[in-house]
Every structure is written in C-alpha cells, then in structure tokens.
N, C-alpha and C positions, 0 to 999 in steps of 0.2 A: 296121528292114529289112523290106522285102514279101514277105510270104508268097509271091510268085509267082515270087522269084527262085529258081533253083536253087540248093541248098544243098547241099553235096558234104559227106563224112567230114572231108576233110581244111580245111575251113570253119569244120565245129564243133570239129577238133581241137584248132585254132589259137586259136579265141576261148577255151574252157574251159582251153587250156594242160594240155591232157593227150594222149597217142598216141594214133594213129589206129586203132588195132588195139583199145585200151580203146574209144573209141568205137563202134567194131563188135562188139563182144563186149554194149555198150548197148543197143542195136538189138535184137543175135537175144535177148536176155533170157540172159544169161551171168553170171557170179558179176562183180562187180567191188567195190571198198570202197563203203561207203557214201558219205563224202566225197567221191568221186571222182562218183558217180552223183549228189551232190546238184551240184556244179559243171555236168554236161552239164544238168543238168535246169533250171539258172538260165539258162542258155547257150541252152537254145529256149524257154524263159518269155520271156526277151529279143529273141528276134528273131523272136516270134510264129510259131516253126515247127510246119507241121501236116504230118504223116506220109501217106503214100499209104494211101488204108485198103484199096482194092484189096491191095496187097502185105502190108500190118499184118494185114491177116485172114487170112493164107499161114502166119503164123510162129508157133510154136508158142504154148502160153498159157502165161506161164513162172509161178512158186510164190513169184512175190510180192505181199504184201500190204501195200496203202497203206493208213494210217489219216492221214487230213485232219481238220487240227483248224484251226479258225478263231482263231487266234492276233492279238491287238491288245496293244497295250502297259500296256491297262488291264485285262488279264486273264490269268492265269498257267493254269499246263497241271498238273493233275491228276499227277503223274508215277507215281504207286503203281498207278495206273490203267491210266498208259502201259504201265509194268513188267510188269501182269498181264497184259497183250494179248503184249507182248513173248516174254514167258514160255510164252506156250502155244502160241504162232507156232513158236517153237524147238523144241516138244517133237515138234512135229509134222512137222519139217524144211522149215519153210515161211519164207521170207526178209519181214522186219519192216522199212522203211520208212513211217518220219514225212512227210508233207507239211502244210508249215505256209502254209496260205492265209489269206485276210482276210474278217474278220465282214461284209463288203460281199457280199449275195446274187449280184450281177454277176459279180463274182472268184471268187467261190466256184464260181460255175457252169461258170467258164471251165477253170477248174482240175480241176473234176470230169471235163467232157470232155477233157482233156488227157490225163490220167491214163488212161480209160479207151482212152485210142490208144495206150497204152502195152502192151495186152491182159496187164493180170492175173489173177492170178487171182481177186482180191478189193480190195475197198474199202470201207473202215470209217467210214464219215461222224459225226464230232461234227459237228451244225449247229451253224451260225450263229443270234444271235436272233431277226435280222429272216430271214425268209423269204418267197419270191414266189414264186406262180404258175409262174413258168419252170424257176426252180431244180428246183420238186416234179417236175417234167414232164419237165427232163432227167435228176433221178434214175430216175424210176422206166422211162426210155427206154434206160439202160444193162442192154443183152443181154450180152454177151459176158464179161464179169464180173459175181461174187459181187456183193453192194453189199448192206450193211444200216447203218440208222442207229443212234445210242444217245442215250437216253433223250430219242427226237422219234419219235412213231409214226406214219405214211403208209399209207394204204389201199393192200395189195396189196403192201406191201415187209416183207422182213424186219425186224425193229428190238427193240433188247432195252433193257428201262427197268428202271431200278431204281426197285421197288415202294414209293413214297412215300407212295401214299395205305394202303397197306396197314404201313408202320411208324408214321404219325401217328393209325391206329387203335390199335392197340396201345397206343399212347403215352399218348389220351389215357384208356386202360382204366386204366392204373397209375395214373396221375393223378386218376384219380377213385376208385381204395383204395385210394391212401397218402394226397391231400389231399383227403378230402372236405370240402364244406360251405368252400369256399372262391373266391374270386374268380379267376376264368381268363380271362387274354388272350391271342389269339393273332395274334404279328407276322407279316404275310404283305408281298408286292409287288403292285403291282396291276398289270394285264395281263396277267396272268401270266407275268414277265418271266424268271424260273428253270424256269419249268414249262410244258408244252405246255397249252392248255386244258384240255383233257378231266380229264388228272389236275391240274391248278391245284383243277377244279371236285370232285374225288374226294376231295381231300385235305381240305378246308373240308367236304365231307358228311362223311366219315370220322370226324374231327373233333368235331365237336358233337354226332355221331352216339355218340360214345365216354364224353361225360361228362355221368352222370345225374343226379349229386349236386351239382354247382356251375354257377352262371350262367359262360355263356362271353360275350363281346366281341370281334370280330374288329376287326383295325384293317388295313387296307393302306396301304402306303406308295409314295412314288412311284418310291424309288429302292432299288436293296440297299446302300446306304452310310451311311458315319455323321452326314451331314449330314440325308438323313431321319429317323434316329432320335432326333439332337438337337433336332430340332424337333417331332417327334412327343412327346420326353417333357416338352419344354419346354410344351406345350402340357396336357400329360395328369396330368403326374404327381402336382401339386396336388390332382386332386379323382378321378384315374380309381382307381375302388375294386378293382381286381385287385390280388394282390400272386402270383401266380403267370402269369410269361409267358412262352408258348413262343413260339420262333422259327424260322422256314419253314428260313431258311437260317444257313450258320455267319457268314456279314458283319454278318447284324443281331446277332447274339449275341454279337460283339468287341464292336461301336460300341454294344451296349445298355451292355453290361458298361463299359465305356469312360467312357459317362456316369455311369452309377451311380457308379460309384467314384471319379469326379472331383468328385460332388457329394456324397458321404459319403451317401448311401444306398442303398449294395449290400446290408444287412444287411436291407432291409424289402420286397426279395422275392426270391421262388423260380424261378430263372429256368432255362432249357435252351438247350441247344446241339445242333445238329446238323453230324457231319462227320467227318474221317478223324482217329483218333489219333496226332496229334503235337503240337508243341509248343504250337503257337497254340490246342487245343483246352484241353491244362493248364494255359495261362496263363488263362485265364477262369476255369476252379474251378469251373464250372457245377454246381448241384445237381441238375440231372438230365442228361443225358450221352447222345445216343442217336450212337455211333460206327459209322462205316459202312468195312468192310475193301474198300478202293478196290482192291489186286490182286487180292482174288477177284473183282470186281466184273471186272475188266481179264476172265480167264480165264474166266469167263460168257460175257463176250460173245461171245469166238470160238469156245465150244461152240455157242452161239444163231447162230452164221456157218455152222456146217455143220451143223446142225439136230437138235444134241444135245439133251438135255432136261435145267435146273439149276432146277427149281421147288422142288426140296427140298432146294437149299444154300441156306443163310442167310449172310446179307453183313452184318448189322448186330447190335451189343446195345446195348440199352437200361439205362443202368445210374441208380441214384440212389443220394447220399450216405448 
C-alpha cells in the first residue's frame, strides 16, 4: 500500500483486527497489551505507514522503551539479558517493549526510524554484525529519544559494553599462577565477528599481556561454529604443542569440547569456557569457567541509559576446577 494514501484509524483498525479506540489510545502513547501493540505495529510495518511528524512532535513523549534486537533464525536472544533490562524498566515505571528487526543493516535502519516516529522515550539498540555508514548516521541523528547501544561503541553515543578485554586479563593472570610453564592457545574469530574492533584488538593485548610464564599462540577462525573448530583441530591437533585453550566465545568451547570428546582426547587439555550459567555451560565441564551474570548485565545497561554509574558492579566470575 503507498505511503501517500491516506490512512484513517478505522483502516488500521480493520487490518490489525483490533477497536478503533485501542488504536487511538496507539497513537497518543496510552497503556494498551503488549500483544495488541505488537499487531498495530506489523499492521504499519506492512503498509509502509509514516506518521505526520509535524503532528508526532505535538504529542507527548510517552515512558516507553524499545529494546531492538537484530533476530535471524541462526541466532537466539540472550533472554537473562532481556529480563535484566526488563526488570529495571519496571522498577522504574517505565513500559518494556521488544522489537525484533533483522541483522540486515537496511531493515535495521528502517525500523530504527520507525520506532523513533513513535516518540519514545528511549531506545536500546543490540546491533546488528554487519554495519554501514547510514545505519551509524541514522543512529546517532535520533533527537528526540534516549538511544544507546550495547556492547557496539559510536563516537558521541551513549553505549555500555561489557568489559571483555578487561575479564580476559584477569583470566589470563590466573592462568599464568595456577598453569605456569605451560602451552596456551587462544581460540579467537577473525574480523572480529563477536567483537567490535577496538576491543577484538584490547582483548588479544590484554591477553598475552597477562601471561608471563607460558608461550601463547593465537589462532583465529573464520567462523564461531563447530565446523571451524573441526577443522581447525583437524589440522592442529597432531603436532600443535598447547595443551591449554581458551576460547573467545562459549560456541567455540561447545564445538571445541564436541570434538575432543568425540575423539577420546578431552583428557589432554585444559580448556575454558566463556558465558552465562546454565545448562549448556555444565554440560562442557570446562576446567576453567569464566561465567557472566547476563541479568545484571540487562540492569547495567539501563542504569548506563540514564547516566548512572555501575563501574563497580561486577557481572562476571572466573572460576577453575
């Protein structure tokens, strides 16, 4: 349908299958279910509806916050994460809305300006991997609402990351007084396909920076899946002299553990995990452990949204067998 056509209340009442009156209650930013609000919000994703911003900059800023999360079928949502956003949204009487857009920079952008003709109050961006030029440009062009990202930092935006290069110092301090005088590899992605640059390059200084006592080897891979690491140990494992390897992220550390144990030698190295306590982390066994509490993590960010200060809550322990 063309944007140009007029589009009346009782338009969108009809397609979304909800009263006219809930749809007005849409508009002026009023209480309505969630459910009901994600329906009108498919119902103008669909027929490419844009709002008068003349009139949208009239009505008030209402006390809801969207958190956008770039959702593909090859990639699952953090939910302990979600909860602690959720959670601190509530404590504050502020209304919590998911928007679930696509890891395509284009759609993501679209979605971003859609949202913000919605005049919130705020907007919680998980990027997307790939990012462009435009996307950066229309974030950081949203006036009239909050907007910060998480764990993707932009010059001049708010954004709160969880300090990785500052846990895989730590990490490799232990590692170097409990296994001294030992061979360390450390499994990374290349591109830095989990990590923004700056800290991809923080984390690998941190790193080698941390252990004094044992040769390191870094190895990257091309993929975070187990068909990289099958073929990474297929290659390595014969003759690569590490028998201690840490891993960037918790996918390599399933599909390392995966291998190992399908090939009957889990027992000849030391290996780590990184990620949130639950089941998939104790099914690995990992003998070092470094768990990260994702609701506190969630409940950071929206302190880091209205410009609290959490540099001295810890979200992670490092633990070893």
């Amino acid at each position: 349908m063309s944007k140009e056509k007029n589009i009346t209340y009782h338009d969108i009442s009809r397609m979304a299958n909800v009263a006219i009156g809930t749809v007005s209650r849409y508009f002026n930013g009023e209480k309505i279910s969630d459910k009901t609000k994600v329906k009108i919000d498919n119902v103008l994703k669909e027929i490419d509806y844009v709002p008068n911003f003349a009139a949208s900059t009239l009505r008030k800023r209402s006390s809801d916050v969207y958190v956008v999360t770039p959702t593909s079928e090859n990639e699952t949502i953090n939910m302990p994460l979600i909860n602690g956003i959720k959670f601190e949204l509530n404590l504050r009487n502020i209304n919590f809305f998911q928007f679930m857009s696509s890891p395509n920079p284009e759609t993501y952008e679209k979605d971003i300006k859609y949202i913000n003709q919605r005049n919130p109050l705020g907007i919680i961006c998980f990027m997307p991997k790939k990012i462009n030029n435009s996307l950066i440009k229309t974030l950081k062009e949203v006036k009239v609402s909050e907007i910060i990202t998480y764990n993707y930092e932009i010059e001049g935006m708010k954004h709160h990351c969880i300090k990785f290069p500052e846990i895989f110092k730590i990490l490799a301090k232990k590692i170097d007084e409990k296994f001294p005088n030992n061979n360390v590899a450390f499994l990374g992605i290349k591109n830095a396909d989990t990590l923004n640059q700056k800290m991809f390059q923080e984390v690998h200084d941190n790193f080698i920076n941390g252990i004094k006592k044992s040769p390191v080897t870094f190895h990257y891979l091309e993929k975070n899946d187990f068909s990289s690491i099958n073929e990474w140990m297929e290659k390595t494992a014969e003759y690569c002299p590490a028998n201690i390897v840490v891993c960037e992220t918790h996918v390599l550390s399933v599909s390392l553990y995966e291998f190992l144990y399908r090939n009957n030698i889990r027992n000849k190295f030391i290996i780590s995990d990184i990620g949130k306590n639950d089941f998939s982390q104790k099914m690995i066994d990992a003998d070092i452990k470094v768990t990260i509490d994702y609701f506190k993590v969630g409940r950071q960010l929206v302190k880091s949204f209205f410009g609290e200060t959490t540099s001295n809550d810890q979200v992670y322990d490092i633990i070893f067998k």
